[in-house]
Every structure is written in structure tokens, then in C-alpha cells.
KEKEVO-362252 format. One record per residue (C-alpha): residue in three letters; z, y, x. Coordinates in Angstrom, 3 decimals, always signed. Example, Ala and Ser with C-alpha at 12.3 -4.5 7.8 and 13.67 -1.06 7.14 Angstrom:
2
[pt "Ala", [+7.800, -4.500, +12.300]],
[pt "Ser", [+7.140, -1.060, +13.670]],
This chain:
198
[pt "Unk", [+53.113, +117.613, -21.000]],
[pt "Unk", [+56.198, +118.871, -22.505]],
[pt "Unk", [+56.609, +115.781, -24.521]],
[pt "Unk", [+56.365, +113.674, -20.897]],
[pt "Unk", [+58.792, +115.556, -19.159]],
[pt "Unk", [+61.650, +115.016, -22.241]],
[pt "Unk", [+60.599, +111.934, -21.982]],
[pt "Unk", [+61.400, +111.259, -18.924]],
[pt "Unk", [+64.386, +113.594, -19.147]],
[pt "Unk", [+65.708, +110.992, -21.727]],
[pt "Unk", [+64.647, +107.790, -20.084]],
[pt "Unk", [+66.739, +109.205, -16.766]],
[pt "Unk", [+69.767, +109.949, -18.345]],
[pt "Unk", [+69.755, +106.061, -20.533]],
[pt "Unk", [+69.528, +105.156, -16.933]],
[pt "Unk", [+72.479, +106.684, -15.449]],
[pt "Unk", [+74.718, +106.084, -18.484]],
[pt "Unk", [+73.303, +102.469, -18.278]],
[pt "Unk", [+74.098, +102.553, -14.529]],
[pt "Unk", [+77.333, +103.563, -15.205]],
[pt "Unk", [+77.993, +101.239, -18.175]],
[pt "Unk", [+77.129, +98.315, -15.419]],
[pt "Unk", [+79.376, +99.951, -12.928]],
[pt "Unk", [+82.303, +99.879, -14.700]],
[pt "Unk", [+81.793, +96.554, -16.609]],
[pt "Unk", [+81.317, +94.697, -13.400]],
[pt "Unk", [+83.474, +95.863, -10.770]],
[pt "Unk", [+86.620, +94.729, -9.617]],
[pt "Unk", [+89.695, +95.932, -11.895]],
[pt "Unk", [+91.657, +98.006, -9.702]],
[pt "Unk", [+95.039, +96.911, -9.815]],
[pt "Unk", [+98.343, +99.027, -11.888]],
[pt "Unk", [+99.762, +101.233, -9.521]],
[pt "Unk", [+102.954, +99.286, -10.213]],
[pt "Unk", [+101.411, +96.115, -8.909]],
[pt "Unk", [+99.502, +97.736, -5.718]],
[pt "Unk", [+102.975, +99.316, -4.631]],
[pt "Unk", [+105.047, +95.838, -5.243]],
[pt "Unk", [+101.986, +94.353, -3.157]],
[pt "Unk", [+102.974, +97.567, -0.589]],
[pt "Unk", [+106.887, +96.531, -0.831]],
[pt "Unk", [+106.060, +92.679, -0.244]],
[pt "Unk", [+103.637, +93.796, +2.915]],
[pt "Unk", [+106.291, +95.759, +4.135]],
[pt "Unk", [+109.465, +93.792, +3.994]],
[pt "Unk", [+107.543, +90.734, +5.234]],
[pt "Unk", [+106.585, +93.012, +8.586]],
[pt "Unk", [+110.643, +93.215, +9.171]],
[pt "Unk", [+111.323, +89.825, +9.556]],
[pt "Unk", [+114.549, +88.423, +10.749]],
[pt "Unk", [+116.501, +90.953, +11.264]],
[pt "Unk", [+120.499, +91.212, +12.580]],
[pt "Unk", [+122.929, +92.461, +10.365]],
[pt "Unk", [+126.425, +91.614, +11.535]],
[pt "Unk", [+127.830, +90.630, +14.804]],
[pt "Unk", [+130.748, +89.450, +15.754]],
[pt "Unk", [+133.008, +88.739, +19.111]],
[pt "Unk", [+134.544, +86.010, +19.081]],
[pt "Unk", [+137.743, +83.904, +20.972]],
[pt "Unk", [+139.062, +80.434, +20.383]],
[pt "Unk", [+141.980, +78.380, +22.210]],
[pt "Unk", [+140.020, +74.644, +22.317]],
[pt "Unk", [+141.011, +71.559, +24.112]],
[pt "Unk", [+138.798, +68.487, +25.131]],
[pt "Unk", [+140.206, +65.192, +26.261]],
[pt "Unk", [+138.259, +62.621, +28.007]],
[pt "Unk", [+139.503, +58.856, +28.339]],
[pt "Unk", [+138.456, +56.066, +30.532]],
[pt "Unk", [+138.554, +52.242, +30.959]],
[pt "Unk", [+140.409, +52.224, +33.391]],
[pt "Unk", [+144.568, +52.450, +32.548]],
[pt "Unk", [+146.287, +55.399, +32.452]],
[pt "Unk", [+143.763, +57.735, +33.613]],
[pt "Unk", [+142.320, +60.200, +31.105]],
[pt "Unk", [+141.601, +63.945, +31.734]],
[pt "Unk", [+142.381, +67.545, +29.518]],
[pt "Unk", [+141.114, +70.550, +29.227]],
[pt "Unk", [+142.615, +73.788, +27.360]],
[pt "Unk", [+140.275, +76.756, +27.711]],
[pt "Unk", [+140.612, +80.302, +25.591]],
[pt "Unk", [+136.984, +80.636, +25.117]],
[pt "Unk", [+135.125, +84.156, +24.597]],
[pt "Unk", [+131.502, +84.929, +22.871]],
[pt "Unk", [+129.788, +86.560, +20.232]],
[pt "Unk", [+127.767, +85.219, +16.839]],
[pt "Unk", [+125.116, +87.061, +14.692]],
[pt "Unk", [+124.271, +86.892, +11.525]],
[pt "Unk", [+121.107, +87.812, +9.743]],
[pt "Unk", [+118.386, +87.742, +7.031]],
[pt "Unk", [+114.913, +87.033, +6.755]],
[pt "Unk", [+113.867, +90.134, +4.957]],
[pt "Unk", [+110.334, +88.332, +4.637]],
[pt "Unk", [+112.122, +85.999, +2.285]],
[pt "Unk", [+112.855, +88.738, -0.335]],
[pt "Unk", [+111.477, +88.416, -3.310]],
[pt "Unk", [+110.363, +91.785, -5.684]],
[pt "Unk", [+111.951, +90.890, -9.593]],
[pt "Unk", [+110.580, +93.828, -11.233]],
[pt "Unk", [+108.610, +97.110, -9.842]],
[pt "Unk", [+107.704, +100.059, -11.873]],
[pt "Unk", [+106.008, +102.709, -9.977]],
[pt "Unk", [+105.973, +105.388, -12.895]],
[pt "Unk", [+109.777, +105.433, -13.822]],
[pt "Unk", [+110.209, +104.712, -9.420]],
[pt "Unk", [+112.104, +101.845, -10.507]],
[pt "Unk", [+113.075, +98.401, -8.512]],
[pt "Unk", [+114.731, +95.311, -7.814]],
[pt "Unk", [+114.424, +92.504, -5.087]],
[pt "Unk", [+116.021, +89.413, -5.256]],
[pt "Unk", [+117.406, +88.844, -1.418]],
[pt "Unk", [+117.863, +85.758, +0.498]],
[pt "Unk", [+120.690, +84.213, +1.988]],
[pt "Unk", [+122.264, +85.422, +4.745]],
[pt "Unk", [+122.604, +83.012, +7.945]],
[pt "Unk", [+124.339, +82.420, +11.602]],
[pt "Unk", [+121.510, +83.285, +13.551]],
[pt "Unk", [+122.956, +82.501, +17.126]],
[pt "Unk", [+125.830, +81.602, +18.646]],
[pt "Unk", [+126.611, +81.999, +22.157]],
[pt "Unk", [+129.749, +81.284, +24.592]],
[pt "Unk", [+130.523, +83.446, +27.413]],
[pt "Unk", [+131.506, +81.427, +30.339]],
[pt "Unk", [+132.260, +84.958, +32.383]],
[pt "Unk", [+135.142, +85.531, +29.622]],
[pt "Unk", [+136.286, +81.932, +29.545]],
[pt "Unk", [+139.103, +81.060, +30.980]],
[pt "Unk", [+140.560, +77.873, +31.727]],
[pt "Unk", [+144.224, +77.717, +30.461]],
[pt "Unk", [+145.311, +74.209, +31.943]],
[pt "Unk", [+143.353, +71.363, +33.200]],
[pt "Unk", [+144.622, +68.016, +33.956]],
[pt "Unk", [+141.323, +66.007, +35.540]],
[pt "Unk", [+142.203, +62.197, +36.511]],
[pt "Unk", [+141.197, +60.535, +39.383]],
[pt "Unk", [+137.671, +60.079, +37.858]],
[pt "Unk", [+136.652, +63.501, +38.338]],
[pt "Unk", [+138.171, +63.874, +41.613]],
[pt "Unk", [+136.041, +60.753, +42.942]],
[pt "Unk", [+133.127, +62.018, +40.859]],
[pt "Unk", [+133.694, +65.416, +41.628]],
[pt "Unk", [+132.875, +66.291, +38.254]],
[pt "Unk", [+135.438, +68.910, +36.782]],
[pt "Unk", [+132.806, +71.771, +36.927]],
[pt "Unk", [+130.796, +69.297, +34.592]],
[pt "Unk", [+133.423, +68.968, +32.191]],
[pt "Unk", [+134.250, +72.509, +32.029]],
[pt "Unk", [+130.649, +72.971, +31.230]],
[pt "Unk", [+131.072, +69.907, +28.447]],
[pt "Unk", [+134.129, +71.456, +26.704]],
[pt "Unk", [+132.141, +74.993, +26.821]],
[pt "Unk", [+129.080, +73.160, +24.659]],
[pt "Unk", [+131.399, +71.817, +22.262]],
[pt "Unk", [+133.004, +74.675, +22.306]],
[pt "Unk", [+129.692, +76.645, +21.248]],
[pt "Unk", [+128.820, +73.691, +18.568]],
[pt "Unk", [+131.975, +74.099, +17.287]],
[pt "Unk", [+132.505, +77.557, +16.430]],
[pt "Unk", [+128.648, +77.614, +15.532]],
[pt "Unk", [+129.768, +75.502, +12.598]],
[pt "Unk", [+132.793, +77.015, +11.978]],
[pt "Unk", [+131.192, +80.154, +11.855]],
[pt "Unk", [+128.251, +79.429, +9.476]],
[pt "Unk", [+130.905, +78.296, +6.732]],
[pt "Unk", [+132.988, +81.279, +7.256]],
[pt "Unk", [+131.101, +84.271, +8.142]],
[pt "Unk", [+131.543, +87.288, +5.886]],
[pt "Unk", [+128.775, +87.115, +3.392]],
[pt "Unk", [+129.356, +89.984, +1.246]],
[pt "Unk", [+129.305, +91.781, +4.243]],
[pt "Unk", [+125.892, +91.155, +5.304]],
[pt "Unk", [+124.511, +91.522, +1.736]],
[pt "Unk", [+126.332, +95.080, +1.937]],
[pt "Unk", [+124.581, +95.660, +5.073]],
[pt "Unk", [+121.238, +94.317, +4.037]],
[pt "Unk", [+121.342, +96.293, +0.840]],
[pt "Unk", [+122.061, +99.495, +2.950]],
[pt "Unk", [+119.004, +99.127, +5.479]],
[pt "Unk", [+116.448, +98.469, +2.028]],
[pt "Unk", [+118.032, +101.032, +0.337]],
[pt "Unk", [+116.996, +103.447, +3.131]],
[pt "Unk", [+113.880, +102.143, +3.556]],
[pt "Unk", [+112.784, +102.121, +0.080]],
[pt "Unk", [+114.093, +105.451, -0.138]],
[pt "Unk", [+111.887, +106.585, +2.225]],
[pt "Unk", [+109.038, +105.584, +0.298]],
[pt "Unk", [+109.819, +106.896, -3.026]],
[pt "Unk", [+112.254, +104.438, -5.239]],
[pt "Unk", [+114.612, +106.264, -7.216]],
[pt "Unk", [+116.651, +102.883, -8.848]],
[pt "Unk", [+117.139, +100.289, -6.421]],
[pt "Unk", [+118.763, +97.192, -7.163]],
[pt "Unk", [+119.509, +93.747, -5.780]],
[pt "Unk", [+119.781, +89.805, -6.760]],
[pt "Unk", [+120.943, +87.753, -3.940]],
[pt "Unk", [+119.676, +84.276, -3.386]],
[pt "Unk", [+122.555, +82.740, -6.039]],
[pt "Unk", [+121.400, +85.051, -8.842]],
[pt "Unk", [+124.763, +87.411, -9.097]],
């Protein structure tokens, strides 16, 4: 009897440290802690999104000039036109470089900034001077090419924007809203890449 139950004693404990043998050579690897919290980083940046870092107001003096067959009539607008532009950054876009949990070390390679939206006030518009030929007058059309020279107008500083909008600025601002963030969740080192490399 004695020699049954060590038996048995033995043949249960080769099974559990078999059992646990086949546990552990057969499960899924859990992941470094340095990889699970870039995965946590990546999951949480790309839940931001687009989001607006810089705005501006915005005024322009434009003029638009519209010509017709027939001689001598042609018709001018000069307007002071009023709106605002924003600028911002897909935060989904960034990209972690390096991640290491244990020293609570990172750095994130950001994306461009962009104009986002552009948009002309016609409330804060003002007509300066308007010469409309006899066109308009017969069309009665010059609240249709006030609306005309307000599009352009919109087109125009949308493109004039997008080439000269502060980017430093936004990268500053950017760099200030992750830095918080990944404050928050325990980063020490924080650094940045934007999407040229500097």
C-alpha cells in the first residue's frame, strides 16, 4: 500500500511539472512590456485623430475683373475680405521610433502639419469699390459676382496659406499636447522627429 500511494504521489507530480512544461512551451509569448506599451502609445494617438493646432484670422484687399465681348464694357470688384484658416495634424499618422518602458524612454516621429480649412466670412467682407457694367445691370447679377470674387477669394488665400503657414509653430504646439499626454501616462524622455527627419 505504501509503495502505491508514492507511487502515485510521484506519477502526480511528473504530471503537473509535465503540465506545466506544456504550458509554457506552447502558449503565446507574451509580448516585452516595451512593445505592449508602444502598441498602447500607437492605440492611443491613433484614437486622437485630426486634431487643430493653430488658427488664424485672416484679411486680404483682392480685386476681380470680369470682361466681355462686347466693347468697352467690363466690370471690377475690390473687396477687403475677412476669415479664419486652421491648421492641424493627423496625430494617427505618428509614428513611435523607439520605446523603452524600463528606462520610461520615447520618441515619435510626427507628421506634417497641414491647412485643414479655410473659410471666408462674407458678414466681415466688405466691398471697397465696385464698378459692374451694363451686363450685370441687365443680368442683375452683381450679388453673383460678389459671391464669385468671395470663392476666389477663399481659393486663393487657401493656397496662399498652405505655403505659408507657420510650421514650426504647429510642431511646437503638437509637441506640447503629446508631451502632456504622454506625461500623463508615465514617459519620463520624450522626444520628436517630424515628417522631414530633423
Amino acid at each position: 500500500m505504501p509503495r502505491l500511494l508514492s507511487y502515485l504521489l510521484v506519477t502526480a507530480i511528473g504530471a503537473g511539472v509535465g503540465g506545466w512544461l506544456v504550458y509554457r512551451l506552447y502558449r503565446a509569448p507574451e509580448p516585452p512590456p516595451s512593445v505592449a506599451s508602444q502598441v498602447l502609445v500607437i492605440e492611443r494617438l491613433a484614437a486622437l485623430g485630426q486634431l487643430q493646432l493653430l488658427e488664424y484670422q485672416v484679411r486680404d484687399v483682392v480685386s476681380r475683373e470680369w470682361r466681355y465681348a462686347v466693347p468697352w464694357t467690363s466690370s471690377r470688384l475690390l473687396m477687403v475680405v475677412a476669415g479664419h484658416a486652421t491648421v492641424c495634424m493627423d496625430f494617427s499618422k505618428v509614428q513611435v521610433e523607439e520605446a523603452d518602458w524600463s528606462a520610461r524612454r520615447i520618441r515619435l516621429r510626427l507628421p506634417p502639419p497641414y491647412l485643414c480649412w479655410v473659410q471666408v466670412d462674407p458678414k466681415a467682407s466688405q466691398v471697397y469699390d465696385a464698378t459692374f457694367s451694363i451686363v450685370e445691370w441687365w443680368q442683375n447679377t452683381e450679388a453673383e459676382r460678389v459671391r464669385e470674387a468671395l470663392a476666389a477669394a477663399q481659393e486663393t488665400l487657401r493656397v496662399r496659406l498652405s505655403q505659408q503657414f507657420s510650421r514650426s509653430a504647429a510642431q511646437a504646439q503638437a509637441e506640447k499636447l503629446l508631451r502632456a499626454l504622454l506625461g500623463q501616462m508615465g514617459w519620463k524622455e520624450i522626444t520628436f522627429t517630424n515628417g522631414s527627419g530633423s
